[in-house]
C-alpha positions in Angstrom: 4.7 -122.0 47.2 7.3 -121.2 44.4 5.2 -118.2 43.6 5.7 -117.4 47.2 9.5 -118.2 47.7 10.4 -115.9 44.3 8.7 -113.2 45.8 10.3 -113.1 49.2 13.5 -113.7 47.6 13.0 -110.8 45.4 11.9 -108.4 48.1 15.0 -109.5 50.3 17.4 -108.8 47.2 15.7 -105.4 46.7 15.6 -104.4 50.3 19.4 -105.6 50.5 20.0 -103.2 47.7 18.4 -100.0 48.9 20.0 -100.2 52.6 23.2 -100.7 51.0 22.3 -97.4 48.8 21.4 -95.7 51.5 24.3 -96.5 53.4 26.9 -95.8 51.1 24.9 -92.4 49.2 22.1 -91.6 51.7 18.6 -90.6 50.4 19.5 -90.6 47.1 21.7 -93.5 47.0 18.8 -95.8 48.2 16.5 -94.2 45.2 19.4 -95.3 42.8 19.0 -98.4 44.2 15.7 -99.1 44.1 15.8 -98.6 40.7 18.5 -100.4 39.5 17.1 -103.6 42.2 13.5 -103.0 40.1 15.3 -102.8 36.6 17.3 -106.4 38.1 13.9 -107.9 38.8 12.1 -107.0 35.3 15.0 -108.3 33.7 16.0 -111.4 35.7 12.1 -112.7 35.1 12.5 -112.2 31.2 16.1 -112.9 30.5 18.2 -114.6 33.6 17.8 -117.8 31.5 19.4 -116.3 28.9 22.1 -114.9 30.8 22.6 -118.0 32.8 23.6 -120.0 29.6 25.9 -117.4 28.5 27.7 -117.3 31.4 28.1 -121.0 31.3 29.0 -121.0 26.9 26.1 -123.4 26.5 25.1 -123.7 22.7 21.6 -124.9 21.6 21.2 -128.3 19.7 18.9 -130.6 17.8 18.1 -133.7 15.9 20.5 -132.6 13.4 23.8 -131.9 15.3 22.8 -134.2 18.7 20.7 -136.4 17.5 20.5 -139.2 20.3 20.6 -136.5 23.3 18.0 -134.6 21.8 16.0 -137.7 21.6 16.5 -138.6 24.8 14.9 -135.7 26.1 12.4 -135.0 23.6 11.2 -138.9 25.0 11.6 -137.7 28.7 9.4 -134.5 28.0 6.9 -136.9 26.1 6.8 -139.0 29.1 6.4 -136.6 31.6 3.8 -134.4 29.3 6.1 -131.6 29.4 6.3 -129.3 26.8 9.7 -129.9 24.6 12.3 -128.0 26.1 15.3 -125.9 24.5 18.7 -128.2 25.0 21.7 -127.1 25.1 25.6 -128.4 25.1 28.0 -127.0 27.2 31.6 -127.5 26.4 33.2 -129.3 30.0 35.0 -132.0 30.5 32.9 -132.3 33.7 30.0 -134.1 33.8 27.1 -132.2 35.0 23.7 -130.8 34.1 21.0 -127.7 34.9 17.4 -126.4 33.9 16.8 -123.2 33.3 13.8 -120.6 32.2 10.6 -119.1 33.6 8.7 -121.8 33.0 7.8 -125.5 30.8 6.7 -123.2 28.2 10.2 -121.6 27.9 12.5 -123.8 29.7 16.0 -124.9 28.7 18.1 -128.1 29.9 21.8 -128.4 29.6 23.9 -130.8 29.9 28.0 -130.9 29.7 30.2 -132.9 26.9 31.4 -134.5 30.0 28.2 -135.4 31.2 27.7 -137.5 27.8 30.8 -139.4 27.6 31.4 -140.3 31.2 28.2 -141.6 31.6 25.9 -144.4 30.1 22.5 -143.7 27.7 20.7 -144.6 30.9 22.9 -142.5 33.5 22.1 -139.4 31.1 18.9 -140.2 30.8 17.9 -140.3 34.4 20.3 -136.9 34.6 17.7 -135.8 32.1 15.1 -136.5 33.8 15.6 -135.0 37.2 16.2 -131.4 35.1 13.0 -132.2 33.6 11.4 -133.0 37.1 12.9 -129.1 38.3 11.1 -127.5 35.1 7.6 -129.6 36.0 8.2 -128.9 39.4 8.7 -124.6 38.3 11.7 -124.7 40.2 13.7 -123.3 37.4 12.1 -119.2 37.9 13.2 -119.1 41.6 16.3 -121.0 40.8 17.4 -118.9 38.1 16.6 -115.5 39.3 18.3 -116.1 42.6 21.1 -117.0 40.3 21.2 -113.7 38.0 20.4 -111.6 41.5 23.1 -113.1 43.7 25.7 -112.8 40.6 23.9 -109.0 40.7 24.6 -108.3 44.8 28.2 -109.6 44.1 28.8 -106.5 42.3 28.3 -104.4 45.4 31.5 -104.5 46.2 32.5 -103.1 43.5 29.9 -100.1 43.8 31.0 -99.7 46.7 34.8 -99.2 46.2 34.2 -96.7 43.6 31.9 -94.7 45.0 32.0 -95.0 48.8 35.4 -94.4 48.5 34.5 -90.8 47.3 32.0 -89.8 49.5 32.9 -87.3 52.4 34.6 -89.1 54.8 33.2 -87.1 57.8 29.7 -89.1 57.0 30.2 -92.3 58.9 27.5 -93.8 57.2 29.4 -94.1 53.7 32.1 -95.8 55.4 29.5 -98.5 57.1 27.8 -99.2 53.7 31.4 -99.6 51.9 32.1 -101.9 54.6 29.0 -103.7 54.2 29.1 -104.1 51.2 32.7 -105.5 51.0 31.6 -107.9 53.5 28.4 -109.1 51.8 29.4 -109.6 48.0 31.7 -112.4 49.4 29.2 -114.4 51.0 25.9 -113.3 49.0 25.9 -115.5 46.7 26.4 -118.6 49.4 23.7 -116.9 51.5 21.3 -116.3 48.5 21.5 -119.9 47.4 21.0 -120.9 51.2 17.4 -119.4 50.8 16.5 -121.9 48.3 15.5 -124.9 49.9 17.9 -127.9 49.2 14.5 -130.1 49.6 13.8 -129.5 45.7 16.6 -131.5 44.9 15.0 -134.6 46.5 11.7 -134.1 45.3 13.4 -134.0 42.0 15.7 -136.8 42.4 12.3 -138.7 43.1 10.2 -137.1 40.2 13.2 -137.8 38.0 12.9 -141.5 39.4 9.5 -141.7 38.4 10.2 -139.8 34.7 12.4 -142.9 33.7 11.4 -145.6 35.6 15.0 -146.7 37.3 16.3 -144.8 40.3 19.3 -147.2 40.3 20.2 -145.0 36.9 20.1 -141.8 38.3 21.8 -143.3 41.5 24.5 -143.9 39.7 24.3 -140.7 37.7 24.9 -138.9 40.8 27.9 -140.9 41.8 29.9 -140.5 38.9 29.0 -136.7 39.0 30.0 -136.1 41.9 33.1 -138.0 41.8 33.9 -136.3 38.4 33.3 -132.5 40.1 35.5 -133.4 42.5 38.5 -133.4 40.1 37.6 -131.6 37.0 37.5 -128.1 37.6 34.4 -125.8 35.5 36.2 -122.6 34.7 33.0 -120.8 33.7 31.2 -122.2 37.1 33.9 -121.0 39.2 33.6 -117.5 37.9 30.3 -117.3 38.2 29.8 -119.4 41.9 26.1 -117.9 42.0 25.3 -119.8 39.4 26.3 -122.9 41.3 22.9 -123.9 42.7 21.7 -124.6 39.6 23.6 -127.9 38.4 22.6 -131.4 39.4 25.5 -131.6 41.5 27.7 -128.8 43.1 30.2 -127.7 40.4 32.9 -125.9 42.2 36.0 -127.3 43.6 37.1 -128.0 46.8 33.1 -128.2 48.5 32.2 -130.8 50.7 28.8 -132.1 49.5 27.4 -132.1 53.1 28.8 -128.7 54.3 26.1 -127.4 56.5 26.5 -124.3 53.7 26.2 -126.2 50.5 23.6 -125.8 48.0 23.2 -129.3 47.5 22.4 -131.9 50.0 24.7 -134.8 50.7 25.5 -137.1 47.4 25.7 -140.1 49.6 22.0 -139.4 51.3 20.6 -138.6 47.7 21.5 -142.0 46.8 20.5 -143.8 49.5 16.8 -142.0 49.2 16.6 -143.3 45.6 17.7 -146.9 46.4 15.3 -146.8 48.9 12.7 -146.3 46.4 14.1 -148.7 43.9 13.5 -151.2 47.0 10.1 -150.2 47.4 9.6 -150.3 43.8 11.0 -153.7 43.5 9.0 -155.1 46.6 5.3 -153.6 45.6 3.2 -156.1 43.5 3.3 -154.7 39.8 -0.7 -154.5 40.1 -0.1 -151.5 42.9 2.5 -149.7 41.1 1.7 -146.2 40.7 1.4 -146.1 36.7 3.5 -143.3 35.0 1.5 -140.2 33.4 0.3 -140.8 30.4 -0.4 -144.1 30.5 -2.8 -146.4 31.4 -2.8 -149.0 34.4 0.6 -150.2 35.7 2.6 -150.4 32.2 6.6 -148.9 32.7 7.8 -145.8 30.4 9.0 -146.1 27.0 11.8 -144.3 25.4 14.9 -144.8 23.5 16.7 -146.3 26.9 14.0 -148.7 28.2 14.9 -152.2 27.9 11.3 -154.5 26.1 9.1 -155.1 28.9 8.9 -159.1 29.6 11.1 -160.8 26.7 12.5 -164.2 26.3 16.2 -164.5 27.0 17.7 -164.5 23.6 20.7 -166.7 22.6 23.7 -164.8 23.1 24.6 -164.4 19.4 23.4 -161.0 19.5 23.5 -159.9 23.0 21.9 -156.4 24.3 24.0 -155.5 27.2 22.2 -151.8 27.1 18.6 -150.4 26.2 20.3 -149.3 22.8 21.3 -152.8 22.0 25.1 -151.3 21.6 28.1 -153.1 22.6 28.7 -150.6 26.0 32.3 -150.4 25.2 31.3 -148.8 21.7 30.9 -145.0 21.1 27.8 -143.7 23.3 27.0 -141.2 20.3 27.6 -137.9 18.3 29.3 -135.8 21.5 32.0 -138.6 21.6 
């Protein structure tokens, strides 16, 4: 089905591209344009991951320089027999996350300095998870190109201007396609984001669920996101809104979450779905639990944020208020 949706999406960015060519420079304009769309396509499949990052300033980092994110998500990927995936930092103050690449074999996660001091070791692990859940899913090809291309249609507008404006004027047609295009590059990257489903992030939410164990985590996780996007602004998001479809939660200002145009679905329903399934979870006998890939009967995931399965309570000399074992009002790691 993903295989499917790129393609469509790719043919409907082309054949946008060549009927605006040929409106604004006839025969030859729609030639030009079908080779620059084809030259967009090659490159989006091989590098829009690449470009995505850069737009958004995110730098790569390991055991060395993030030690505990970077295990978090090396345990995730374990978990969820995913290849280990690039991660990167991105430096904003608001917290939010994306997956990116062509597929688990070269995908990328990203995750904000916001992200990792506004929320808990399990918040970011569940955040963690759900980006994992998008690359196991292969979301992250049809995301990402559909990023790169409707950041690519935006610039029609700008084709347009300069060289609609020149045409003959006694052609009507140039005038329609500069027109068009001024009109489009507006709205194309709303419209383009519009054609991938919001469903994913559901099924993700749900896969993510499963990846840590505790949909109450990335329940939370999404509240505090959300709540955090709507007052910190992302500079680099804003000038690049076709990008926007890509993080966990919606990170430009001033969008209502359940706007029949959003790229995301409703925070509020997103979190109701996954306390829904922490009910189920809670209510099914541990003997019918679904058990977690990779491992055997009904055992729960382990990883640096999973609480020992079954202990004794332990006097409260040394009390574990978190997975960690930290105080929670200490440090939460290296990005603090």
């Amino acid at each position: 089905m993903n295989t499917l949706r790129t393609a469509m999406l790719l043919a409907a960015m082309t054949a946008l591209f060549m009927g605006v060519g040929y409106l604004i420079g006839g025969s030859g304009g729609m030639v030009i344009a079908l080779l620059i769309a084809a030259a967009m396509n090659l490159f989006s499949y091989w590098n829009a991951d690449k470009m995505v990052l850069s737009m958004n300033r995110a730098v790569e980092v390991d055991e060395r320089n993030a030690p505990e994110y970077y295990a978090i998500v090396q345990s995730l990927a374990r978990q969820a027999g995913l290849p280990m995936p690039k991660t990167y930092l991105i430096d904003s103050p608001q917290p939010n996350a994306f997956a990116t690449g062509r597929n688990p074999q070269n995908a990328a996660v990203a995750a904000t300095t916001g992200l990792l001091q506004q929320l808990s070791h399990e918040e970011v692990a569940a955040v963690m998870a759900h980006e994992l859940a998008h690359v196991q899913h292969r979301d992250t090809l049809t995301m990402t190109i559909v990023a790169t291309l409707a950041g690519a249609i935006s610039m029609l507008g700008n084709f347009a201007f300069f060289f609609g404006g020149n045409r003959d004027n006694n052609n009507s047609r140039g005038i329609i396609g500069v027109l068009v295009a001024m009109i489009v590059a507006p709205f194309a990257a709303m419209i383009v984001q519009m054609a991938v489903s919001r469903t994913r992030e559901y099924e993700a939410d749900r896969r993510g669920a499963e990846i840590c164990g505790q949909p109450l985590w990335l329940a939370s996780a999404l509240d505090k996101i959300a709540r955090g996007a709507e007052r910190i602004r992302n500079p680099d998001a804003e000038r690049n809104p076709a990008t926007a479809h890509l993080f966990i939660i919606n990170p430009l200002s001033g969008e209502r979450m359940d706007s029949l145009f959003s790229t995301h679905p409703s925070t509020d329903n997103r979190i109701a779905a996954l306390q829904a399934m922490a009910q189920d979870m809670a209510s099914a006998p541990a003997q019918r639990r679904a058990p977690m890939p990779g491992q055997a009967g009904g055992q729960r995931p382990s990883g640096p944020w999973e609480r020992p399965a079954e202990q004794p309570e332990q006097p409260p000399a040394t009390p574990k208020s978190n997975p960690w074992g930290r105080n929670p009002t200490g440090p939460k790691g290296p990005w603090s």
